[in-house]
N, C-alpha and C positions, 0 to 999 in steps of 0.2 A: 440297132439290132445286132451289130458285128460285135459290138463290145460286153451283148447279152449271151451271146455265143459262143465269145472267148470263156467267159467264166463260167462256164458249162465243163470246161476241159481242164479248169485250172485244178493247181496242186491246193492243199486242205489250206494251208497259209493263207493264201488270196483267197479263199472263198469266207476265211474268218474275218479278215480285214472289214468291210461295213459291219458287224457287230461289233466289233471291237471297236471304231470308230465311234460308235454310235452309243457306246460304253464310256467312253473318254470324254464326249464330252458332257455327258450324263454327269461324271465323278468333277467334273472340272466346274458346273453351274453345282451341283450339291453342294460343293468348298466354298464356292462363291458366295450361296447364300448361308454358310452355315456360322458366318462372320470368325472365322480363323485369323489370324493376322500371319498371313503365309503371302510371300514373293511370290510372283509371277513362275519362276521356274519351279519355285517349291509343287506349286498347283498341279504344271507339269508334269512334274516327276511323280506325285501321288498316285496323279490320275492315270497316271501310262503305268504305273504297278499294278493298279486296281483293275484297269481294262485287261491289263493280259493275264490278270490271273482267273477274269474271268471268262477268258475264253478257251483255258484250259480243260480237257476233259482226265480226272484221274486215269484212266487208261492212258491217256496223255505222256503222263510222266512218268511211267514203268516202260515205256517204248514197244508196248501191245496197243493192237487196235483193237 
């Protein structure tokens, strides 16, 4: 319950963190099954470009809320 509470107050970063997670490893089993012949780090890397790009909102990137 305390740590239901902290993220209640947290700044927009931490409150993106489980979708993004939850992104990452979404893009990391899609590679997996998508028979790529990609490293282990390759996987990584894709997958953490892909997860933060989608957790981006265009107003995001003009630095407007």
């Amino acid at each position: 319950m305390v740590l239901l509470s902290l993220t209640w107050g947290a700044p927009q970063p931490v409150k993106a963190l489980p979708s993004m997670a939850y992104s990452f490893v979404h893009y990391m089993n899609a590679i997996d099954r998508s028979g790529q012949d990609l490293g282990f780090w390759d996987k990584v890397t894709y997958s953490l470009a892909l997860a933060g790009s989608q957790s981006r909102k265009p107003s995001d990137r003009t630095g407007r809320s």
